[in-house]
C-alpha positions in Angstrom: 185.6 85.9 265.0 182.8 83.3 266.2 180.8 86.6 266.5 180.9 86.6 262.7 180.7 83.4 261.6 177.6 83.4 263.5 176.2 86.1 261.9 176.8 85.1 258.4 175.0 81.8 259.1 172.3 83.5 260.1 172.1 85.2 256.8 172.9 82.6 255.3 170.1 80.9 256.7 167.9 83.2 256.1 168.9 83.7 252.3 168.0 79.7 252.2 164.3 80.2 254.2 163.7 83.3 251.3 164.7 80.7 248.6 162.6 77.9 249.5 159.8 80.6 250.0 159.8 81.5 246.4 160.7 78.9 244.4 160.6 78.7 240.7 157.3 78.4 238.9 159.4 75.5 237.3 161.0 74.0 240.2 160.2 69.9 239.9 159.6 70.3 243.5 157.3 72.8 243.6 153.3 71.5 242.4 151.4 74.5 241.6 147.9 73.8 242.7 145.9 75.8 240.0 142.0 76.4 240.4 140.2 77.9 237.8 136.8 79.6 237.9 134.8 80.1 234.8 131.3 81.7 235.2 129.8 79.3 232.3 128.8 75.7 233.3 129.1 74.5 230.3 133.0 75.8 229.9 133.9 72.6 228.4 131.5 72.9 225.8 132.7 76.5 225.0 136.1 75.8 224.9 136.1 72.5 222.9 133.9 74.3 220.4 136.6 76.8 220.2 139.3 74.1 219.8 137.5 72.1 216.9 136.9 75.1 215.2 140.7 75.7 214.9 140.3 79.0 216.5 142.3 80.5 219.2 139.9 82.4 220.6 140.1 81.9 224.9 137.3 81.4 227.3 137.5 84.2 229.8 137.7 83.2 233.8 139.8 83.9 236.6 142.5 81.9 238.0 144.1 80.9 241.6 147.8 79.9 241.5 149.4 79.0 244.8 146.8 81.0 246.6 147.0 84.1 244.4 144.0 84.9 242.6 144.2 86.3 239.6 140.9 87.6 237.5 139.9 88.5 233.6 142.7 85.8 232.1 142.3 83.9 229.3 141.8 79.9 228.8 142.0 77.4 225.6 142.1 73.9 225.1 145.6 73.2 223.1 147.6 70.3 221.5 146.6 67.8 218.5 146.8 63.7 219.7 146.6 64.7 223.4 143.7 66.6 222.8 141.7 64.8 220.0 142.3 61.2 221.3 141.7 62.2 224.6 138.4 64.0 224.3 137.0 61.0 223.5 137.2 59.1 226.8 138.2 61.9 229.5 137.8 65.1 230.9 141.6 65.5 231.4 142.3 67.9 228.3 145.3 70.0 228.2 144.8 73.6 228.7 147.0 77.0 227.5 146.4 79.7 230.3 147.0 83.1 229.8 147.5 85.6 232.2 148.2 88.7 230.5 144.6 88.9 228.5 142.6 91.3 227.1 143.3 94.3 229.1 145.0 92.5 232.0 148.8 92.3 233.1 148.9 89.7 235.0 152.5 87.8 236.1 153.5 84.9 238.5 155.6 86.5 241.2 159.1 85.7 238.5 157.6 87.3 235.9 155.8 84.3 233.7 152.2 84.7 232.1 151.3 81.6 230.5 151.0 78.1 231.8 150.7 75.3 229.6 149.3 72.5 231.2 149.7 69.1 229.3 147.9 65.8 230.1 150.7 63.6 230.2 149.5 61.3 226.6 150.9 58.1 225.9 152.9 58.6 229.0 152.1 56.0 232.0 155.7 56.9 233.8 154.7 60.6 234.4 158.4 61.6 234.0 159.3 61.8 230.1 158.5 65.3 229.8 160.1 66.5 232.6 163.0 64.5 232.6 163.8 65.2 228.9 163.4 68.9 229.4 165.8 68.9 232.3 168.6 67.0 230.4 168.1 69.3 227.2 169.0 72.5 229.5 172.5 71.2 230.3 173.0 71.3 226.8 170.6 73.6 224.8 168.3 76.8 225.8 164.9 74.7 226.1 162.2 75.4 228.3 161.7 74.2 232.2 159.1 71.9 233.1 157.7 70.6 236.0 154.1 69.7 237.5 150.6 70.9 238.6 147.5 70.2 239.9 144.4 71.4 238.1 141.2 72.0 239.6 138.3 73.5 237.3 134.5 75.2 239.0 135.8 73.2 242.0 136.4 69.7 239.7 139.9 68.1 240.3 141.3 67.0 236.9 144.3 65.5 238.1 148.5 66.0 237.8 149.3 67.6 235.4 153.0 68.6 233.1 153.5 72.0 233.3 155.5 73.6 230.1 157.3 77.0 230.3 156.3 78.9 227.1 158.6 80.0 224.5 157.7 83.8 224.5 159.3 87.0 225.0 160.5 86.3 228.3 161.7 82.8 227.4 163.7 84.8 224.6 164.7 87.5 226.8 166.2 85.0 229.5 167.9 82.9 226.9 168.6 84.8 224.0 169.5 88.7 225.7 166.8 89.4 223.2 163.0 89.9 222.5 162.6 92.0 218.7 163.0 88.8 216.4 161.5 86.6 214.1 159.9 83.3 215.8 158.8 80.5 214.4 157.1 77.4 215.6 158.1 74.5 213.7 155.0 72.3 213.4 152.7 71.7 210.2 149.3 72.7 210.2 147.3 69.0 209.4 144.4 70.5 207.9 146.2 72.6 205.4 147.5 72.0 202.2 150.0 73.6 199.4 149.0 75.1 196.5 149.7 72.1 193.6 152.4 74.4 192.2 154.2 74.8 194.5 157.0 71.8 195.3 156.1 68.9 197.5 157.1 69.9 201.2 157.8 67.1 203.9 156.2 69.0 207.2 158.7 71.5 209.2 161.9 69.8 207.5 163.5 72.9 205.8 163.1 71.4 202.8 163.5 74.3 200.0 160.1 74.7 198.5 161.3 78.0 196.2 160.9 81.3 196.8 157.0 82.1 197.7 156.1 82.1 201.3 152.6 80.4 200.6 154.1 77.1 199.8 156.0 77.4 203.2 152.7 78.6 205.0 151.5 75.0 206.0 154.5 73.6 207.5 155.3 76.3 209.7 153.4 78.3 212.7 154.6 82.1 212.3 154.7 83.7 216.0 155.7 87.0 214.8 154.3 89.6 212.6 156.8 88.5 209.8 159.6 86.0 209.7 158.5 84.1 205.8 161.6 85.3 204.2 163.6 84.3 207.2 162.7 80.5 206.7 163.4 81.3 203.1 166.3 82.1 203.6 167.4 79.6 205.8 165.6 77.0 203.4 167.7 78.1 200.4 171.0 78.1 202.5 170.8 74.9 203.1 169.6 73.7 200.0 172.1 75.1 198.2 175.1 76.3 200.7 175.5 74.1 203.7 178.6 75.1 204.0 177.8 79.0 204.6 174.7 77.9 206.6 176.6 78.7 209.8 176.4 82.3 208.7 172.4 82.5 209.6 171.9 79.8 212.6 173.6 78.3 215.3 175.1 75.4 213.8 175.9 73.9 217.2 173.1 74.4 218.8 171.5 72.2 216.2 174.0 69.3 216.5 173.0 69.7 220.3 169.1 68.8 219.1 169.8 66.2 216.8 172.6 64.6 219.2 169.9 64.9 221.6 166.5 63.7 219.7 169.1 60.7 218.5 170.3 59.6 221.8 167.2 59.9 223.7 165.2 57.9 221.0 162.5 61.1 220.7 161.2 60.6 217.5 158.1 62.8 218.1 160.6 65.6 217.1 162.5 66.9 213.7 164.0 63.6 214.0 161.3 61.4 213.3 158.5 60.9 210.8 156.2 64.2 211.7 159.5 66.5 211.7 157.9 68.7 213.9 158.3 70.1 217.4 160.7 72.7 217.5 161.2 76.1 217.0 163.5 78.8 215.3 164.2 82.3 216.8 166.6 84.6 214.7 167.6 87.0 216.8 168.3 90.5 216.3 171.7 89.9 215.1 170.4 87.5 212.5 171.1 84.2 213.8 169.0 81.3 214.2 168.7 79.2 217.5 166.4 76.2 217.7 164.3 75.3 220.7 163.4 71.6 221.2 159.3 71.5 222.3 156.5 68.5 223.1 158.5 66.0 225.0 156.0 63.6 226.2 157.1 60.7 223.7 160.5 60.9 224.0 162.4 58.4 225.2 160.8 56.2 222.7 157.1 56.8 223.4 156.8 57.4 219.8 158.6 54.6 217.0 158.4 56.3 213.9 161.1 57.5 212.2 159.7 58.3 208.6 161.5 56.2 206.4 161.0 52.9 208.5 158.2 50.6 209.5 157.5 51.8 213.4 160.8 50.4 214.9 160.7 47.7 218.3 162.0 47.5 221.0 165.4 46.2 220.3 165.4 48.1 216.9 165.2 51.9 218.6 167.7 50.7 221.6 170.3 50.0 218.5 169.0 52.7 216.4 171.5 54.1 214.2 173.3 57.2 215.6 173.3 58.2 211.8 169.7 58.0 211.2 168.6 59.8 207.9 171.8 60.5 206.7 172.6 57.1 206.4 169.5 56.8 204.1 170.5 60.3 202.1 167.1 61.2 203.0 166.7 64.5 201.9 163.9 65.0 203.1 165.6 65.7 206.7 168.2 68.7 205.0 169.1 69.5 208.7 170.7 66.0 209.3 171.6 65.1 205.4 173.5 68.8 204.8 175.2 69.9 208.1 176.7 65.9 208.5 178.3 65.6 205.0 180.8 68.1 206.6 183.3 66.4 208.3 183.9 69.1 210.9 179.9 69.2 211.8 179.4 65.2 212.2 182.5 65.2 214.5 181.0 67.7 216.8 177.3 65.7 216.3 179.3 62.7 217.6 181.2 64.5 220.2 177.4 65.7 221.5 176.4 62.3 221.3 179.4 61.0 223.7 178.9 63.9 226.2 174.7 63.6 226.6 175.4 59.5 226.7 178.4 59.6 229.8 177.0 62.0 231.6 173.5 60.7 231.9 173.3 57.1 231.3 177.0 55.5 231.2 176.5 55.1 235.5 173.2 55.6 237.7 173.0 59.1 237.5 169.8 59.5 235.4 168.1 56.3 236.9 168.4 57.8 240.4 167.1 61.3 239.3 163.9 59.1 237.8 163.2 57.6 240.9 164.0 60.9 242.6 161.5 62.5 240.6 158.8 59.4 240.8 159.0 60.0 244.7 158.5 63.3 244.6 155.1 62.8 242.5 153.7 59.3 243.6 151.4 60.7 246.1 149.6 62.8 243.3 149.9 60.6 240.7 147.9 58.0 242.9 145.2 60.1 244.2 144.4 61.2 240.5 141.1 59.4 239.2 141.7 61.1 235.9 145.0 60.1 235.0 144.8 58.1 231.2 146.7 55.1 232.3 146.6 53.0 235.7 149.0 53.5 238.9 150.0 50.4 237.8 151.5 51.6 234.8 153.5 54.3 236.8 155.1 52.3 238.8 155.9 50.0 236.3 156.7 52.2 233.2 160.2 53.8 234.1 162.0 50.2 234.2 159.8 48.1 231.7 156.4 48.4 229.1 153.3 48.9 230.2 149.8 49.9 228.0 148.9 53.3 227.5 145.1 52.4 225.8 146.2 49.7 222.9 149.8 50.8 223.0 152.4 49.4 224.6 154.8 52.0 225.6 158.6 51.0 226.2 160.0 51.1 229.7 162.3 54.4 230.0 165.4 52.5 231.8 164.5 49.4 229.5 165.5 51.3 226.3 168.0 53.4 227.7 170.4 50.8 229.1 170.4 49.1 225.8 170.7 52.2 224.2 173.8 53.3 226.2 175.4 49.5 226.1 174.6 49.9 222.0 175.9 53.5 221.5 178.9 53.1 224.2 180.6 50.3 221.9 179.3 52.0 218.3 182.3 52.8 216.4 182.0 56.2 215.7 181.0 57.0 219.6 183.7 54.4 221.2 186.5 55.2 219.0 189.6 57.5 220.9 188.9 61.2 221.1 191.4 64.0 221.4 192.0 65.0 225.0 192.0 68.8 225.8 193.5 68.8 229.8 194.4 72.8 229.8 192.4 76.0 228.4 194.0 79.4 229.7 193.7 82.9 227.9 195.2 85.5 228.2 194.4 89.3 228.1 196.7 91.4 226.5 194.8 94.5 226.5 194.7 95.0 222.8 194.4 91.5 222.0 193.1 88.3 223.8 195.4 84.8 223.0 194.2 81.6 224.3 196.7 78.7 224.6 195.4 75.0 225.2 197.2 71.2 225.5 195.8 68.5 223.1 196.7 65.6 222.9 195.7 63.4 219.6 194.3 66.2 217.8 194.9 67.2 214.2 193.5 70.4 213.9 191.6 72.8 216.9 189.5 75.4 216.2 188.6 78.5 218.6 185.0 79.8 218.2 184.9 83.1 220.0 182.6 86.2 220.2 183.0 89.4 222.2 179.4 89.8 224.4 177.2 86.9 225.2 174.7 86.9 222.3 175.3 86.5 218.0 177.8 84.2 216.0 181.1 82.8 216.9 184.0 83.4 214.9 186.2 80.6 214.3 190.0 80.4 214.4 192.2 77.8 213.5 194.5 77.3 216.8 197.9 76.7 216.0 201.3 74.5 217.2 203.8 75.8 215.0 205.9 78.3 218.0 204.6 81.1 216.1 201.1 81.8 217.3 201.6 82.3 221.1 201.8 78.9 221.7 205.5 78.6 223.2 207.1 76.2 221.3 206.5 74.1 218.2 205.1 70.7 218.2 204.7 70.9 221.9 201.2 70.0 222.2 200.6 73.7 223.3 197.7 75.1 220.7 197.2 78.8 220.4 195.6 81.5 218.7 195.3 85.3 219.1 192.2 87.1 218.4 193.5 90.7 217.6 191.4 93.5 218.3 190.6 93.6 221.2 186.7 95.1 222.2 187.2 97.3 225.3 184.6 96.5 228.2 183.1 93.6 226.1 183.1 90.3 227.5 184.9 87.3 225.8 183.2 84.1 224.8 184.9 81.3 223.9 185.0 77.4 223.0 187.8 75.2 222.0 187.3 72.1 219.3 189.9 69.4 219.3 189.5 67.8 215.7 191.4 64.5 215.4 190.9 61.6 212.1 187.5 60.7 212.9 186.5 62.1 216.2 186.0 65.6 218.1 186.7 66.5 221.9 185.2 70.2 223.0 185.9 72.6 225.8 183.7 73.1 227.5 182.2 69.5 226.7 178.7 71.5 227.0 180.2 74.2 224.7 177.2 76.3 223.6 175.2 76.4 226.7 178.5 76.5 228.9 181.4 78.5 227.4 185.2 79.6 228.4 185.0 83.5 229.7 187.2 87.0 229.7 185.5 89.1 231.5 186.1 92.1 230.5 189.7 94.0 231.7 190.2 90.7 232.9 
């Protein structure tokens, strides 16, 4: 017996020592140390040229990640206020790196082929891009992010964020999928409609009619088609918010805007550049959006569009209702999908979840400092960062300057944010409580029985196989739906029809007066199985 126990250990061991030898590209613990060699010495020159051209043509060079080189790739400067404000005072530009250029294939060891190296802007904590990323993957598919060093010709430019892209493998891990329609949700500046078409308010869905050129310069298409997708989706909503469920993910997008609203990141769809995100329908038709640029969240930016910029005390108390209490409709996204009384519930209900689990105790304070530890050493011994160690230090409990701005302390707006939202009404008033969830397979049909307490209606949203839409089904305490006996407080509901060798997804929604409870509480990006001939 001790014989064995010993030898599992040892592969046990062993499995750890392989783990730690290959983390994640994205692993907040891992740096990359990134050198890259161009044969030009006046690359900068070449590349900014490129950039304030508007072209995305890339500098050819070669490229040593971790130790492995990697030749004929592909470099360009990227971003807009992190590359144009920046240029003017430092060398610490933010780079896109591609690996799989021209005629090479190039991968990282698990399989990625772009990095995406951002220069930390308006950012003297170091940890709001990172951070935010890591909390929006409990709840939504968003991209990892974690940190490098960049060296270029042998010149160290400093610590760098380090972005996953939102490509085909980013849609392949999330979605199951690669074949759809992508877009990238942020205006071109330099661009303007035609004067007949209607007046468009950026990447807001606003319906602008039925020709694609007057969507053309709010949107970034990433595909080889996709304009009568956002059409589509456009008019839905415009018209049908009601049926809009049918094309996109509805919760997925109350996870974003529960998200952008609790976090105070206004640099987003939220705020006064509605920008920053994108839609993928995938190849069942549905759209899922992807929250992107998170370097002025957590209040880095104060702009919410219909506003003067907001202080301090003005975006810890901002309102968890922001747009729609204005009937701005000019933010369809928020207006449309909250006017129904099922869809603000659930927004609420996101809201709770992201605020308790993150900020009602010290959990995300002690990941910040976790994280701070982990960089300090780099963050000091880089000459080129925009804003002074002091500033780090200093900049996840209170302001500090980032050039002429001052820049809120992350902890500072977040514990008045969570002692504001905790006691708002719609956030602090009683929720129904779902205690029990079990299905059951029948062979030929699946039921699933759950105990509520304070609910007036729940809803199962199902699917059979883990991509595409989710059904809904009104669950049932009437003794006549598998749910034993009447008025018990024993909800059920029977999905007939049962798909052999498919797996079952499912969540539950617990809808009382004015509030919503969910099961899983991170429904969406955490669901209820069957697995299948379960």
């Amino acid at each position: 017996m001790s014989k064995h126990i010993l030898l599992s250990c040892s592969f046990l061991l062993l499995g750890i020592t392989l783990f730690a030898q290959e983390k994640s590209t994205y692993a907040i613990d891992n740096f990359l140390e990134v050198r890259l060699t161009f044969e030009q010495d006046n690359w900068h020159e070449v590349l900014d040229s490129l950039k304030q051209a508007g072209e995305e043509k890339r500098l050819k060079g070669d490229v040593t990640i971790n130790g492995k080189k990697y030749e004929g790739i592909g470099v360009r400067y990227k971003g807009n206020s992190s590359y144009n404000s920046v240029r003017k005072f430092s060398d610490k530009l933010p780079f896109n790196i591609k690996l799989d250029f021209d005629e090479k294939k190039h991968k990282l060891p698990d399989g990625f082929e772009t990095l995406k190296l951002s220069n930390v802007f308006r950012d003297p904590s170091f940890l709001r891009e990172v951070l935010s990323y890591e909390i929006a993957n409990k709840y939504m598919h968003a991209p990892r992010a974690n940190f490098a060093k960049l060296y270029v010709n042998d010149q160290y430019l400093g610590l760098y964020n380090n972005t996953e892209s939102v490509d085909k493998k980013f849609l392949k891990e999330n979605f199951g999928d690669k074949g759809g329609t992508l877009v990238k949700c942020d205006p071109n500046w330099k661009a303007k409609a035609s004067s007949t078409c209607p007046k468009g308010e950026k990447s807001s869905l606003m319906y602008l009619g039925k020709d694609s050129l007057c969507y053309m310069p709010y949107y970034e298409m990433k595909t080889d088609y996709g304009w009568q997708d956002v059409i589509e989706l456009a008019t839905k909503l415009h018209y049908e918010p009601g049926r809009v469920e049918e094309i996109i993910d509805i919760n997925e997008v109350l996870w974003m805007l529960a998200f952008n609203n609790v976090l105070v990141n206004l640099d987003s769809y939220t705020g006064q550049f509605c920008h920053n995100y994108y839609l993928y329908r995938d190849e069942a038709g549905l759209f899922h959006p992807v929250v992107w640029d998170m370097n002025l969240c957590f209040g880095g930016f104060r702009y919410t569009g219909i506003t003067k910029p907001l202080s301090n005390t003005a975006m810890q108390k901002m309102s968890p209702l922001l747009h729609y209490k204005q009937k701005n409709e000019k933010r369809p996204l928020i207006t449309q999908l909250l006017k129904i009384d099922l869809y603000q519930k659930m927004y609420i209900a996101h809201m709770r979840t992201i605020l308790e689990e993150n900020f009602m105790d010290s959990t995300f304070v002690n990941r910040a400092k976790e994280v701070q530890t982990i960089i300090k050493e780099a963050v000091e011994s880089d000459e080129n960062k925009l804003y002074n160690y002091e500033g780090f230090e200093q900049n996840l409990y209170a302001s500090s300057k980032a050039g002429k701005s001052s820049i809120i302390g992350i902890m500072e707006l977040m514990n008045g944010r969570a002692a504001y939202l905790s006691k708002h009404p719609l956030i602090s008033r009683a929720a129904p409580v779902i205690s029990e969830v079990k299905p059951d397979d029948l062979g030929s049909a699946i039921v699933v029985n759950s105990k509520i307490e304070g609910t007036e209606r729940a809803w199962l949203m199902y699917r059979y196989g883990t991509s595409g839409r989710f059904s809904r089904m009104e669950m049932m305490d009437d003794g006549g739906h598998n749910d034993i006996d009447e008025a018990d407080g024993i909800y059920g509901a029977t999905v007939e029809e049962r798909v052999e060798g498919a797996i079952f997804q499912y969540y539950i929604i617990a809808e009382g007066d004015k509030s919503a409870t969910l099961s899983p509480r991170r429904a969406g990006k955490e669901l209820h199985t069957v697995e299948a001939g379960s």
